[in-house]
C-alpha positions, 0 to 999 in steps of 0.5 A: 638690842633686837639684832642681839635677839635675832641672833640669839634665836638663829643660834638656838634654832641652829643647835635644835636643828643640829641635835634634831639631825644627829639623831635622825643619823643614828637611828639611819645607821642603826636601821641599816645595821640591822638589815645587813645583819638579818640579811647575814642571818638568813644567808648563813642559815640558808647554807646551814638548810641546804648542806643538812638537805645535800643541797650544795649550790654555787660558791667557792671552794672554801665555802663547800669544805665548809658546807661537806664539815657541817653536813658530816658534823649533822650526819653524826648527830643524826646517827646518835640520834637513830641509835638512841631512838632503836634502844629506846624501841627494843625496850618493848616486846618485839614480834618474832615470827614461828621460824625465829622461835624455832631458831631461838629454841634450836627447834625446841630441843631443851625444854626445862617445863611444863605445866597446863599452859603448854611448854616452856624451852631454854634457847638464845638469840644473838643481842649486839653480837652476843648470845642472850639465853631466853626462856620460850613458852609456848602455849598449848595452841589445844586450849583455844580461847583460853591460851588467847586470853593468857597470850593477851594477859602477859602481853598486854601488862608485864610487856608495859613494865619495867622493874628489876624483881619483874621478869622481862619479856623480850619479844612475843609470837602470834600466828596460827602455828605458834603462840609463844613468849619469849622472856629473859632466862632465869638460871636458877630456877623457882622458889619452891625448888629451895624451898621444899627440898625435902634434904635441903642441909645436904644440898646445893640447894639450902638457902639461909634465912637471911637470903629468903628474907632478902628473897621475901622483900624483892617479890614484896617490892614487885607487887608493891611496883605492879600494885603502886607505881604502874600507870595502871594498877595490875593484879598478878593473882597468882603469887606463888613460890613457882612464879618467883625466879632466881637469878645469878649467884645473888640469888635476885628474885623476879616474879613471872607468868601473869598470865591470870593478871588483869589492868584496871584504873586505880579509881577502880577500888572493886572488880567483878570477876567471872570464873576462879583465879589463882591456885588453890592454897594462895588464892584469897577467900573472895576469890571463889565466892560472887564477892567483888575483889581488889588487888588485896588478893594478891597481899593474901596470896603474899601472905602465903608465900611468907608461910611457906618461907617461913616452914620451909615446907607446904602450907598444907602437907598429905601423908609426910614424915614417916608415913603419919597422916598429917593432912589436917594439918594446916601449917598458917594456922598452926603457926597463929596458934603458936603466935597467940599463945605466945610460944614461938619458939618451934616457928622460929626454930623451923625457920631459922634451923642451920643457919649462922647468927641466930639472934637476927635470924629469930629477929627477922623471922619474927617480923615475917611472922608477923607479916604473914599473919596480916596479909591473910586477914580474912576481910580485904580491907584489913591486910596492909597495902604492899608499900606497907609491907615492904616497909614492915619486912625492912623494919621501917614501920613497927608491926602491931600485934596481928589479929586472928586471921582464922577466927572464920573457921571451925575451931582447931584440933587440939589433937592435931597441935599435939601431933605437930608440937611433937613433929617440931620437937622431934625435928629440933632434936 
């Protein structure tokens, strides 16, 4: 019985034993496996370091073909790679030296403006082997300071942004013979060549209401994208008809020259400025007196343009049709008292004269109204945010009746009402 026992324990400590080394076994096996395969590893991605750096070595024939094809396989990649990097790069303004700007310019010989900032000439410059028409402005190197400041004021916001109703600024120039910038070319011209023709139905020139709206919404969407969507909020301060360009046959509106623009951090709800801004007509009230102004002056410079789209004429006309003296006349405040007293009939006229579909044209014209006649109140705080804007001009938000913008003024002329109900009578006939 006992040797029954001790055999018993032999067998059960053979077993224990036999498990104990197949399972030392395993692991060995394992272990090594993982070296071979880490050793592998790092042989195949030596390889892969030295073909990338040139680098060739020893090794056969085959293994060399191999190392030529992926090093060619990594050229090609890195070859992409530089392109995309370069496209991404000329996306921001380039510096062009003097002699460039008088080649791009033919040594400026097509200037097509002018104004107090210096000149601007129509040239090119080769892009990818095809000629791209550019607009060169060259500043008045006679101003000094001045044409620094607006140097830098164009540079340094409308070169950080990208949009399609903002004109691109290709490349600049800065050096003590020349002081230029280079944009994209805008073939048709600025707005107020449309819209104050003076025979505008005899003309190549006329534009039906329904291209101005869609011309009104673009301009709307720029400054809602300068106002809203930059990482810094920029004011352009100078919204006007002259600084919206048109493009193609669609007639594309960009808006330019942000030469009075100026950055400020969105936190900053109140700017301090030194000096007027803006031009006479658009500028908002605060801007030429010691109040402190926010980007809703660019909403009531806005709000203007929209008068003028509207009138198809100057806000403020001198000593037209047929020599009689109209210079009290004010065409936005005409305009809220044809509004408030609820006989909107001759704007609309005005507004919509010799275009086709009149039910949506008045429809449309109506809305603008209404838009224009918030985005002048007087007080900042009351005009709507440029996104509200787009949003009203599109007809996603109902347009509440407007308040009276003008109350702050002397009471208007009746005599000078007279005078323009019988102008708009006239004109209708």
């Amino acid at each position: 019985m006992a040797i029954a026992s001790g055999n018993l324990a032999l067998a059960i400590i053979g077993v224990i034993t036999a498990g104990v080394v197949i399972v030392v076994a395993t692991v060995s096996i394992y272990m090594c496996t993982k070296v071979v395969m880490k050793s592998s590893s790092q042989e195949y991605m030596g390889n892969q370091r030295r073909t990338a750096y040139g680098g060739g070595g020893g090794g056969s024939s085959s293994q060399r073909s191999r190392s030529r094809h992926r090093g060619c396989d990594a050229d090609v990649e890195m070859g992409s790679m530089s392109h995309f990097i370069e496209g991404l790069q000329n996306e921001r303004p380039v510096r062009f030296n003097a002699q460039q700007v008088r080649g791009f310019t033919d040594n400026y010989a097509h200037k097509i403006g002018s104004g107090g900032f210096g000149v601007v000439y129509r040239g090119s410059f080769p892009s990818s082997g095809v000629a791209v028409a550019v607009a060169v402005k060259v500043l008045n190197s006679t101003l000094g300071k001045c044409a620094e400041e607006q140097f830098m004021a164009e540079v340094g916001t409308i070169g950080r942004t990208y949009h399609i109703n903002l004109v691109r600024l290709y490349g600049f120039c800065f050096d003590a013979e020349v002081k230029a910038l280079v944009y994209e070319y805008m073939d048709k011209g600025s707005l107020d060549r449309y819209l104050f023709d003076p025979n505008p139905s005899c003309s190549r020139k006329f534009i039906g209401f329904e291209k101005l709206h869609e011309i009104a919404v673009g301009t709307a969407k720029a400054v809602r994208y300068l106002h809203e969507e930059c990482a810094q909020r920029i004011i352009h301060y100078d919204i006007k008809p002259e600084n919206v360009l048109l493009s193609g046959e669609e007639m594309a509106p960009k808006v330019s020259d942000f030469g009075l623009a100026k950055l400020c951090d969105r936190e900053v709800t109140h700017l301090t400025i030194t000096g007027a801004r803006g031009t006479p007509g658009y500028a908002a009230p605060e801007l030429w007196t010691p109040m402190p102004v926010t980007h809703k002056c660019d909403v009531y410079s806005y709000g203007m343009l929209l008068f003028e789209v509207l009138g198809r004429r100057r806000n403020l006309q001198l000593g037209v049709h047929g020599g009689r003296d109209q210079s009290q006349e004010w065409y936005p405040r005409w305009v809220w008292n044809r509004f408030e007293a609820g006989e909107m009939e001759a704007v609309l006229a005005r507004a919509t004269a010799a275009s086709g579909g009149k039910e949506m044209r008045e429809k449309l014209a109506e809305r603008v109204c209404k838009v224009a006649l918030w985005c002048v109140q007087y007080r900042p705080e009351d005009r709507p945010s440029m996104g509200d804007v787009v949003r009203m001009l599109e007809g996603e938000d109902h347009i509440a009746a407007p308040c009276n913008p003008f109350a702050h003024l002397a009471p208007y002329s009746a005599a000078v009402t007279a005078e323009m109900d019988g102008s708009s009578a006239r004109a209708k006939r």
